[in-house]
C-alpha positions, 0 to 999 in steps of 0.5 A: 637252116629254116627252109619254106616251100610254097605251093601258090593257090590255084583258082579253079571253077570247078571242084578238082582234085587237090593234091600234095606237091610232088615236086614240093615233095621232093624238095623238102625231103633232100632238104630234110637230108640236107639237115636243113628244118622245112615247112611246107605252106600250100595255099589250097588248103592252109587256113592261116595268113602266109604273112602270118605264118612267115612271121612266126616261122621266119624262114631263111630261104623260101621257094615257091613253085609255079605253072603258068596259071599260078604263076602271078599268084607266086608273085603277089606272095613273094610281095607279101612276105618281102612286106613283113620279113627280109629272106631270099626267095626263089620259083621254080616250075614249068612256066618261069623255066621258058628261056624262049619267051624270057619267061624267067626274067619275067617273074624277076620283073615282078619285083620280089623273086630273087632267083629262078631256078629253070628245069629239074630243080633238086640240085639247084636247090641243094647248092642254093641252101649251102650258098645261103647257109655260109653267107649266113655263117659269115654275116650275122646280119642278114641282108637279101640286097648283100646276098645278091651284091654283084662284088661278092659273086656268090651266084655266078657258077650256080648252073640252071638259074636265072637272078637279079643281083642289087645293082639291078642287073639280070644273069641268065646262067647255063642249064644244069643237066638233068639228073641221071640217077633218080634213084639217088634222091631220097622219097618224096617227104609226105609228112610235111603235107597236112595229108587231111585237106587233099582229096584223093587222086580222081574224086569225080570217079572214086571214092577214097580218103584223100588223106590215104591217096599217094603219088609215085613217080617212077621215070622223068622226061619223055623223048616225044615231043608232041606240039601241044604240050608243056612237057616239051620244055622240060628234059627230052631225055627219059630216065627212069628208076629201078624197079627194085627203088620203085618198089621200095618206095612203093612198099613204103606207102602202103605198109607205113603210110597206109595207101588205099590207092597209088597214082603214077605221074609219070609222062611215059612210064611204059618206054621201056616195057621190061622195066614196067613188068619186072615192077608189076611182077615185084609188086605181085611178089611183095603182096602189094596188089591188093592196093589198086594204082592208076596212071593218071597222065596215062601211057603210051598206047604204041608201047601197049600188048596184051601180055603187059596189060594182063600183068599190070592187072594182076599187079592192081593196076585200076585204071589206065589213059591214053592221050588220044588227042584227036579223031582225025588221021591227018591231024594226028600227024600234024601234032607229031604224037607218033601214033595212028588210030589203029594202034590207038584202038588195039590200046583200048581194046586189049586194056578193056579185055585184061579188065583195066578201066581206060581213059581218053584224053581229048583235044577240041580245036588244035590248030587245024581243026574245022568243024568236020574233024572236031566231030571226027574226034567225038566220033572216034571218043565214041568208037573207043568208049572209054570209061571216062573221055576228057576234052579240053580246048586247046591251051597253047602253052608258052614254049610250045610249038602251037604256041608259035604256031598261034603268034605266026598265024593267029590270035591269042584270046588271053592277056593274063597267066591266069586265063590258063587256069584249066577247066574254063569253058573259053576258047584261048585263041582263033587261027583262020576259020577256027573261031572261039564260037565253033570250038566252045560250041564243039566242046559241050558238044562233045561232052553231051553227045559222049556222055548223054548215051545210055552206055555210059550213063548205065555205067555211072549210075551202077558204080556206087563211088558215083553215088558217093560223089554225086553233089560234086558229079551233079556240080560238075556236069551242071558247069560243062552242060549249062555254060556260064559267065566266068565268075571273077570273084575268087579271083579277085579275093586272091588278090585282095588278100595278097595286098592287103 
């Protein structure tokens, strides 16, 4: 069976990072062990028309997944392949899987998803190919609207998916339990990407070949759940993979793939510290140390210590972030992040001291925020002084506490998912004294009084990466210094060329 995974355009303002699928990845690969023949179309960096590649293809299931900015360009491509060719499709990804918000009977709404798959999606997947495999077998005819005949029944013990059948009647099935083995499922599928149109994993920081940059996810899950974040619609529970089919994977992307730098995806990698070390430890075993690695969505900082962060050193561990959130002690609790300051500051303090480089993860106008303990969170930026501080303006998230925190109490400044889309220099919403104005105006704010310090200026200009980058540094701090009108027209291509 031919089987078409696509990853949706993304429309950014400024130049980020791009990057293969991870999720994308996996399904392609239990698909390839499925026997099943997959492509995988990613509109960031494809050249060719996905309606002209879906004609040559001809797939015979196609899915598609999406976060809240992506989402309705996920829609406007099911509409152009439904124009040229007759095959089911289905989305995946954090923003259809809000039940709360009926968020998966929107995207069946849209007019062109067949089924929606809520949550961790590799067994769903596989049991939606074997279904579509022997309707196949049985009807040489294919035809989307007999797939989904409500007579036939053939979706209705589908754990974890949400459809619409012909007669135009929604069904919302139970969730499927998160997978407990992970290391049952095979190794993200690598050789489906054009590894050559991805940049590497921070390209504003380092400079390496992006076609040689690799992601490894080594845990799913995390049991905090923080109010702000999107991870807290996703499966509580943590688990993890073993340190030995950790390391296995590992190995393989530096000798067989050639990997010049490793990030970790994971959300809470570090929860259970003696399997973080005995994977550091087998890391310095096999020789794989001199490839240097980063946690790119950071690690807990109350499950940080000395011993820990000296052996992730010696293991090749670069760079390392913290979601510090905010400078303010009482805010801390309200965000329910389990952490306090002091804990925070010891983090920082003993990763500078093994030589790993940190990061700070920062957020201006959580609810609650005033102007005072705004500056309270540059102030303690500033106090930490990482390598590199990253504030965001909060995005309340559908399916998040703030989320219901800002339709009880305040304003949501966005009518479009792709508003969402990270790195605008907008305010999402305003709740009481906390206006749009004072929370952009504390945003470049923030960014100037942190980085237009000699301390971190002297660190840019002596790192040679930083010269290597420097038109897209000089890009990106002309954005976040000198604020602009927010330019619609890639946005309106996207669309364009979905209707055309």
């Amino acid at each position: 069976m031919r089987v078409l995974l696509i990853n949706p355009r993304f429309r950014l303002p400024i130049d980020t990072r791009t990057s293969p699928h991870m999720g994308l990845a996996y399904l392609g690969a239990v698909s390839e062990e499925r026997g099943d023949e997959v492509a995988i179309f990613d509109a960031d960096i494809e050249e060719t028309p996905l309606g002209d590649f879906i004609q040559t293809y001809k797939p015979n299931l196609v899915g598609i997944t999406a976060n809240t900015p992506q989402v309705k360009q996920a829609w406007r491509h099911a509409t152009e392949i439904k124009k040229v060719f007759d095959v089911p499709i289905v989305i995946g990804g954090p923003h259809p899987s809000v039940v709360s918000e009926e968020l998966d009977y929107e995207s069946l709404d849209s007019g062109n998803i067949d089924i929606v798959v809520r949550g961790e999606g590799e067994e769903t997947w596989i049991e939606i190919s074997e279904k579509v495999e022997d309707f196949l077998k049985h009807h040489p005819t294919f035809s989307t609207e007999e797939l989904f005949d409500p007579a036939k029944g053939v979706w209705d013990k589908v754990l974890g998916i949400s459809y619409k059948t012909s007669d135009g009647e929604y069904h919302r099935n139970p969730d499927r339990p998160a997978i407990n083995d992970l290391d049952s499922l095979p190794w993200p599928a690598y050789h489906l990407f054009k590894m050559d149109g991805y940049t590497n994993l921070q390209p504003a920081t380092d400079a390496v070949d992006g076609s040689k940059s690799f992601s490894i996810l080594t845990s799913r899950g995390c049991p905090y759940r923080c109010t702000f974040c999107s991870q807290s619609i996703m499966p509580v529970k943590w688990r993890s993979r073993t340190p030995e089919n950790v390391v296995a994977e590992w190995e393989h992307l530096v000798r067989d793939l050639g990997a010049q730098e490793i990030g970790v995806l994971d959300d809470s990698a570090n929860i259970r510290k003696k399997r973080l070390f005995r994977i550091a430890e087998m890391l310095i075993e096999r020789e794989l140390n001199h490839v240097p690695w980063i946690f790119v969505n950071g690690i807990r900082a109350n499950l940080v210590d000395y011993e820990l962060m000296a052996t992730l050193k010696k293991a090749g561990l670069k760079r390392t972030a913290f979601g510090v959130e905010t400078g303010n002690p009482e805010l801390l609790k309200t965000i329910d992040k389990k952490v306090d300051h002091d804990t925070i500051r010891n983090a920082f303090k003993v990763t500078k001291e093994v030589g790993i480089e940190t990061i700070a993860f920062m957020i201006i106008g959580l609810p609650g925020d005033t102007r005072e303990t705004m500056q309270d969170t540059i102030d303690f930026a500033i106090e930490l002084d990482p390598l590199i501080a990253n504030f965001s303006m909060m995005t309340p998230y559908p399916g998040t506490a703030v989320w219901e925190q800002v339709k009880r109490n305040g304003r949501l400044l966005i009518q479009d998912w792709e508003d969402y889309v990270f790195f605008e220099q907008h305010a999402r919403y305003e709740m009481g004294d906390l206006t749009a104005d004072l929370v952009e105006e504390m945003y470049r704010r923030a960014y100037r009084q942190f980085y237009l310090r000699p301390g971190p200026i002297w660190r840019r200009i002596k790192q040679k990466d930083f010269w290597a980058n420097l038109p897209r540094n000089a890009r990106i701090a002309m954005r976040t210094f000198l604020p602009k009108k927010e330019k619609t027209g890639l946005r309106k291509q996207m669309q364009a060329e979905a209707l055309s």
